[in-house]
C-alpha positions, 0 to 999 in steps of 0.5 A, spaced: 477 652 816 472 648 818 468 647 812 475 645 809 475 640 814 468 638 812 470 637 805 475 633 807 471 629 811 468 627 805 472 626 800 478 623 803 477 621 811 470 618 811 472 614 805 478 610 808 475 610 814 469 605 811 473 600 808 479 601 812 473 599 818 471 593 813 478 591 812 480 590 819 474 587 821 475 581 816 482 581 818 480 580 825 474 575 823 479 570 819 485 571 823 481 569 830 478 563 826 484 560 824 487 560 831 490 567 831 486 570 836 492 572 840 495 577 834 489 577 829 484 579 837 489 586 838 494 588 832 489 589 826 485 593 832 491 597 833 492 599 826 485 601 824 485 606 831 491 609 829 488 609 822 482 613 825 486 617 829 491 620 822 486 620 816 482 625 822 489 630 822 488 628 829 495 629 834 496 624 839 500 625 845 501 619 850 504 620 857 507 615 861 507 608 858 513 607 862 510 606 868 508 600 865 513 593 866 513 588 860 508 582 860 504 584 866 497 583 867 493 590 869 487 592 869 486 598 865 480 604 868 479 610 863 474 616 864 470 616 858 469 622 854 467 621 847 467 615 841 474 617 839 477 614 846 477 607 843 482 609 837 486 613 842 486 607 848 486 602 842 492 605 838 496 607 843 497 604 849 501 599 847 499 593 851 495 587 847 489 587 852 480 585 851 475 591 852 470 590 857 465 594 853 457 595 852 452 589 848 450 594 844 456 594 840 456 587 838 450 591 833 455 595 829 455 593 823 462 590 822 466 592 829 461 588 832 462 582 829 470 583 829 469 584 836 465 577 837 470 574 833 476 576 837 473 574 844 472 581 846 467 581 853 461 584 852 457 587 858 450 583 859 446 585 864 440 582 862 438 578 869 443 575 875 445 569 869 448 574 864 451 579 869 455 572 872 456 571 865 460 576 864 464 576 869 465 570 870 468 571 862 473 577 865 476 572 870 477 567 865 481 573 861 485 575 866 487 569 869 490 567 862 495 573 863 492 578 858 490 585 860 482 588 860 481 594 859 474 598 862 470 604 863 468 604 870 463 610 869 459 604 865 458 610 860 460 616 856 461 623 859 454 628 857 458 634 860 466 632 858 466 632 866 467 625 870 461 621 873 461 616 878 466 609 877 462 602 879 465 596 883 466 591 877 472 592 875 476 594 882 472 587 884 475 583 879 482 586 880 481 585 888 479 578 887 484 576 882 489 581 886 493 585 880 494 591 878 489 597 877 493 602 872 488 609 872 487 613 865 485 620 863 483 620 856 483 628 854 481 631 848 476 626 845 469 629 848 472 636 843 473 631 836 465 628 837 462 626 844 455 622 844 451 627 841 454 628 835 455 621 834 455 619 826 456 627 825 461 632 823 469 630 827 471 636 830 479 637 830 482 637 837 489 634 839 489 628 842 491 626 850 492 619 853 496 619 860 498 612 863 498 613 871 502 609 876 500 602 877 495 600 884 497 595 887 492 592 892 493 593 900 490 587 902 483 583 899 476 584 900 471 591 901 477 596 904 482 594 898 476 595 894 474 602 895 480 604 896 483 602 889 477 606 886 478 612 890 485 612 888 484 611 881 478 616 880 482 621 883 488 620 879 484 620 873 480 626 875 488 629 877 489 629 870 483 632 866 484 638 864 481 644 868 475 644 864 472 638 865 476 638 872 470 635 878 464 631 878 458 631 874 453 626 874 451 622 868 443 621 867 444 614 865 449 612 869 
């Protein structure tokens, strides 16, 4: 079966999975051009990723998209296991957000420049200028009423377990005073973790869990720590045994 697979990778999945990339970059480049960046900035993106997901044969479940209210702003904090979380998170959440995401992506052909055109908030922490930048970038999408979503280990998993989560996203959350809503991303370490990247997919089903809201307990360094602890460990709460506990990341 997984040479079968392979061959199917080949000659049907890789295929599409290219030109629906260059279609949908095009689509959101244009639309956002012309002032669509609401629509053409989130629903062509969630299209591709579900695209990505069903040209792959990947299943996906999703798990508690109840606990979310309609036209709420929340900020979103997921575990990161492997490159096919932005398909899962993108495709299936259901809430039209911004990724806060590394500028290295903004260099892949395509998705970078979609991801410029659509205002997504690219994390540049070359100096105290660009790290204000970034964040002051955050704030503004945030105040406007839009949803962000964030990878607070900063990094993808080397081992499928959790590292550490960083203050940022919390911070923002504090300052402006909303919700954190945790995710636990399963699954997407199994179908290609970083050091298969731009290798062979490997068939594993899909999980995305949405856990309860985290409203803030006050303001300032105490609502911090205890909104990131409580989502780190509501995120930990559902992975699934194997990859249950810490595990440092080296590059974090």
């Amino acid at each position: 079966m997984k040479y079968l697979y392979r061959i199917y990778q080949i000659c049907v999945a890789l295929p599409v999975a290219l030109v629906a990339t260059i279609i949908t970059a095009l689509t959101v480049a244009i639309g956002c051009s012309l002032g669509g960046g609401h629509f053409f900035g989130y629903y062509p993106g969630r299209w591709w990723s579900r695209v990505m997901t069903r040209i792959f044969l990947l299943s996906v479940t999703v798990e508690g998209r109840e606990n979310m209210e309609p036209g709420h702003s929340y900020v979103f904090v997921a575990n990161h296991q492997g490159a096919f979380d932005i398909f899962l998170i993108y495709g299936y959440l259901g809430r039209n957000f911004k990724w806060m995401m590394k500028r290295q992506i903004e260099k892949i052909p395509f998705v970078g420049f979609a991801c410029k055109m659509s205002h997504q908030i690219f994390v540049d922490k070359r100096g105290p200028s660009k790290i204000k930048a970034t964040y002051d970038n955050a704030r503004r999408t945030l105040s406007s009423g839009m949803s962000l979503v964030v990878f607070p280990e900063g990094a993808r998993t080397f081992t499928g377990h959790m590292g550490v989560f960083k203050k940022g996203a919390f911070m923002l959350a504090d300052e402006l005073q909303l919700p954190v809503v945790p995710l636990t991303i399963n699954g997407s370490f199994k179908v290609m973790p970083r050091m298969r990247d731009w290798r062979w997919v490997t068939w594993h089903p899909l999980r995305l869990t949405i856990h309860q809201p985290i409203y803030p307990i006050g303001k300032g360094q105490q609502n911090v720590q205890a909104i990131m602890r409580q989502s780190y460990d509501s995120v930990m709460s559902a992975l699934t045994p194997e990859y249950q506990g810490f595990v440092e990341n080296p590059d974090q």
